[in-house]
N, C-alpha and C positions, 0 to 999 in steps of 0.2 A: 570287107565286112562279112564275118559269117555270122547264120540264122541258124538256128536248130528249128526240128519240126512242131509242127503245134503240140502242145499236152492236151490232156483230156481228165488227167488224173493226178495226183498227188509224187511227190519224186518218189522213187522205189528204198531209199532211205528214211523215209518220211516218217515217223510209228503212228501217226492219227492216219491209220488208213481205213475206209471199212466203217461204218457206222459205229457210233458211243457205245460202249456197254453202260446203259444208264444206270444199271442196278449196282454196279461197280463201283461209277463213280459215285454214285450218292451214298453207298458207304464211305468211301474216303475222303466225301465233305456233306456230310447231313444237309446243309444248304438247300443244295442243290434239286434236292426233292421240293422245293416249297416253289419252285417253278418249271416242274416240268407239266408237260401237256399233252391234251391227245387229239393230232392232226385228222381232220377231216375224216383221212383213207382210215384212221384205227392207228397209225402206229404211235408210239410214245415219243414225246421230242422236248426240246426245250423252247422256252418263250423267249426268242431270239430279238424280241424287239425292245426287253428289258436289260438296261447294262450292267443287273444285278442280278439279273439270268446268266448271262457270258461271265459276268465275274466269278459266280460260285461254278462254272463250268471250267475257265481257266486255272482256277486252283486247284482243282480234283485232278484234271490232265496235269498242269503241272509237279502235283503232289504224286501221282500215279508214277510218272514215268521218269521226273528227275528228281524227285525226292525233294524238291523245292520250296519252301516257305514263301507264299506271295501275298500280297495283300494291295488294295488298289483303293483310294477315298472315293467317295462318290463324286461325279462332273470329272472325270477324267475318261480319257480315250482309253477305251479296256477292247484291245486288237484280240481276232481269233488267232490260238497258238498253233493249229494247222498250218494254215498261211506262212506267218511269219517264221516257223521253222523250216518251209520248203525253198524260201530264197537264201538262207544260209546253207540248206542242203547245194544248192545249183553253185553259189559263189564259191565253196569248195569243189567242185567240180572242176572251178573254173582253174581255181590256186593249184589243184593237184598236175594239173595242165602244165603246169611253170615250174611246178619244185618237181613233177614226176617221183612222186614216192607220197608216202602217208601224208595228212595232213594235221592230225592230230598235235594237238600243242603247238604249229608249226607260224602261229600269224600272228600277228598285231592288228585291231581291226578298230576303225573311228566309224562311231555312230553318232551319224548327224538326227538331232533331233528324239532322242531316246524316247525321251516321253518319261510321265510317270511312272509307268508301267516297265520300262525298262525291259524288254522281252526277248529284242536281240542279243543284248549281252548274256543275260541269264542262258535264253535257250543254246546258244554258241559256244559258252565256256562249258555247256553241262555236257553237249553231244563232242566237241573236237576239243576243248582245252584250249581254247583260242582265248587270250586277252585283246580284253575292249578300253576304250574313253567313249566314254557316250557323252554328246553333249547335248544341251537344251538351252533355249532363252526364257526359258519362264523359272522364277526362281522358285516356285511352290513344287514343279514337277523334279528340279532337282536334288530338294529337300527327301521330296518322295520315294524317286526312286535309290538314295543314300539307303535310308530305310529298309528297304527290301533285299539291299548288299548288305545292311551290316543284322540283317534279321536269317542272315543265311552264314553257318560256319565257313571260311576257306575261301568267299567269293572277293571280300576285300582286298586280297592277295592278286585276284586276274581283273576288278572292274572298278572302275574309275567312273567319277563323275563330275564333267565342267564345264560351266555355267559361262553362255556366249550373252557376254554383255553386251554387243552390238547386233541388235536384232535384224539389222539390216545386213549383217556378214554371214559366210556361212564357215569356211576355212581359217577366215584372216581373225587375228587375235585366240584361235585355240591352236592352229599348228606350230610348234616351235623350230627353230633351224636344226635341234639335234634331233625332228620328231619323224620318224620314218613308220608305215603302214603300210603292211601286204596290201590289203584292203580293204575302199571306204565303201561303208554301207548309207543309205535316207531311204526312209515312207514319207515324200513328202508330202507337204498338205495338199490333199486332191479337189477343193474347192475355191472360187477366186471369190466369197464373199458369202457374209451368213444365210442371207438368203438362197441361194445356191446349195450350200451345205442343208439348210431346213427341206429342201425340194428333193435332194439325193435321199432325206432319211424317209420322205413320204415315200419315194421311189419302190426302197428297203419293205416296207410295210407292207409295198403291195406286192414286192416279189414274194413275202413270206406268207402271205394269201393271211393274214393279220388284219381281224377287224379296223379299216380305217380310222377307227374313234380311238384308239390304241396311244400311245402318248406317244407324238415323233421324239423319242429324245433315242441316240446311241451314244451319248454323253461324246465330252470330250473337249480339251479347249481352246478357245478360238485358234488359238498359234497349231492346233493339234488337227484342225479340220480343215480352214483356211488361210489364204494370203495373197495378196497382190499379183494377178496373173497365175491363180492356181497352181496346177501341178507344172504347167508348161512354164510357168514364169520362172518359178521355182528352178526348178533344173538346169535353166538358160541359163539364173545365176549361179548353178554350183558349175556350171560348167567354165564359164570366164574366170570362178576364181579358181578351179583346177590348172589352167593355166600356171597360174601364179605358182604353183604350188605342185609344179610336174611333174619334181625331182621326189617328192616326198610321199609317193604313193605309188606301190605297182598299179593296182586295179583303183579306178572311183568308179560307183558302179550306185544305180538308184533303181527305184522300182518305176514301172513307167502303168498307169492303167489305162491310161487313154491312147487305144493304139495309134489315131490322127497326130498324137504327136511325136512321133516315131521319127518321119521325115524331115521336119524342121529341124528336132535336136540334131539327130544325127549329120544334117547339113552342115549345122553351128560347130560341129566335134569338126569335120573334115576343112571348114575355115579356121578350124582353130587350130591345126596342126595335129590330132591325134593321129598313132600311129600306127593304135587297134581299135576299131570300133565289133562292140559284138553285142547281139540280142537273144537274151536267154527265155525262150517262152516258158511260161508256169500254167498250170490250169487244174481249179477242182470242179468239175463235170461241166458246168455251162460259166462258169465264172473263169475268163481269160486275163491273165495279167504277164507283163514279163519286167527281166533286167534289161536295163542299157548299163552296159558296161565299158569302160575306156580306160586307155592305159597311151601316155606320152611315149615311151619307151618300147623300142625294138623286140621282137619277141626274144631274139638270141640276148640281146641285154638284160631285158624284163629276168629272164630266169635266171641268168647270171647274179642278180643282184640278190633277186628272193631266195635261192639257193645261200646264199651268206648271212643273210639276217635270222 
């Protein structure tokens, strides 16, 4: 199993590197001015504890940099687009590894759990030309994020979205036998019950040195924050149904935040037969996150096959 070194920073691909230009973005979303703020030290920021602060901040980034039309209802999980654009930067990384040459247009990629928001497809197809299927169990978030594909010229064409009637599967009933994926991306849900997720968002409040009296909400819905054995549950099952489903994916690969679960899954991977285990660290300044990544398949085979698709 190989480990890369810790980060500290953003991937070197990244474009949100380097503090907002606020004045910027709040020309290219007026919004976004009617919640910024002024931290303690003097500097100007935004009020990161409202999910209609990060919304009108996600659309300005995204309108800035991909030319992107977004839009997000209110009570839905509205993810910061830093983040979620750096573990699509590493998982190309990972694919350039295997195909050795560009990666550009070069993947199929399954998004367990899109969300409304749909942020991995979008950011994916807009930076590598990569096509997605995002899926979700909630039928409202995949209403929503339809939306956002058909509210954007040309994205129809690379993003897909479908709707896991069996909220207890994760694989089973979206992968089809002709269905092959360089590969699969999850955010899974990182809380095992409301309560739990209510105590992370007080957590948030205080790291953002945010008047406790402040509203906990970072919106989002229940399927979108928790589930039955949290993140660690979560994963154990995508992991068993990878199994199933060896043959039909170079990489499965998930975000992991809790590093204590690091040891167990990847215990589970090596009972289960994988044949590469690997962990990609991420990190923007004190906030540490990484991939677990797996693949059934030999390295010399793995390339072989992705080098054809």
């Amino acid at each position: 199993m190989k480990k890369t070194i810790l980060k500290q920073s953003l991937h070197p691909r990244n474009r949100y590197q380097g503090s907002y230009d606020l004045e910027r973005l709040s020309a290219i979303n007026p919004h976004l001015s009617d919640w910024l703020i002024t931290t303690p030290d003097g500097r100007r920021s935004v009020n990161f504890s409202e999910p209609k602060a990060v919304r009108a901040l996600n659309q300005a980034l995204l309108k800035q940099y991909y030319d992107l039309n977004w839009q997000l209802s209110d009570g839905f999980l509205c993810p910061p687009v830093p983040g979620r654009a750096d573990y699509l930067h590493y998982i190309a990384d990972l694919l350039s590894e295997d195909i050795q040459g560009p990666v550009q247009g070069a993947a199929d990629v399954l998004d367990i759990g899109c969300g409304a928001n749909c942020i991995y497809p979008l950011i994916g197809y807009a930076e590598y030309g990569w096509r997605f299927t995002g899926t979700d169990i909630h039928p409202a978030s995949v209403t929503a994020a339809n939306a956002i594909v058909a509210a954007n010229p040309g994205l129809q064409q690379a993003i897909r979205i479908r709707l896991q009637k069996n909220p207890a599967a994760i694989f089973n009933g979206i992968l089809r036998k002709t269905d092959f994926y360089h590969l699969t991306i999850c955010n899974p849900p990182f809380h095992s019950s409301a309560e739990d997720a209510q105590q992370g968002s007080a957590r948030k409040i205080r790291n953002l040195g945010i008047d406790k009296r402040s509203p906990l909400n970072f919106a989002g819905q229940h399927n979108e924050l928790w589930c039955s054995g949290g993140e660690r549950g979560f994963i154990t099952r995508m992991i068993h149904e990878s199994v199933i489903f060896a043959g039909q994916a170079g990489w499965f690969t998930s975000l992991v935040s809790k590093k204590e679960n690091l040891l167990p899954l990847t215990s589970l991977l090596r009972s289960c037969g994988a044949a590469q285990i690997r962990i990609l660290e991420m990190g923007q300044g004190q906030k540490q996150s990484r991939i677990l990544a797996w693949s059934f398949h030999q390295e010399d085979q793995r390339r072989k096959l992705l080098r054809r698709r």
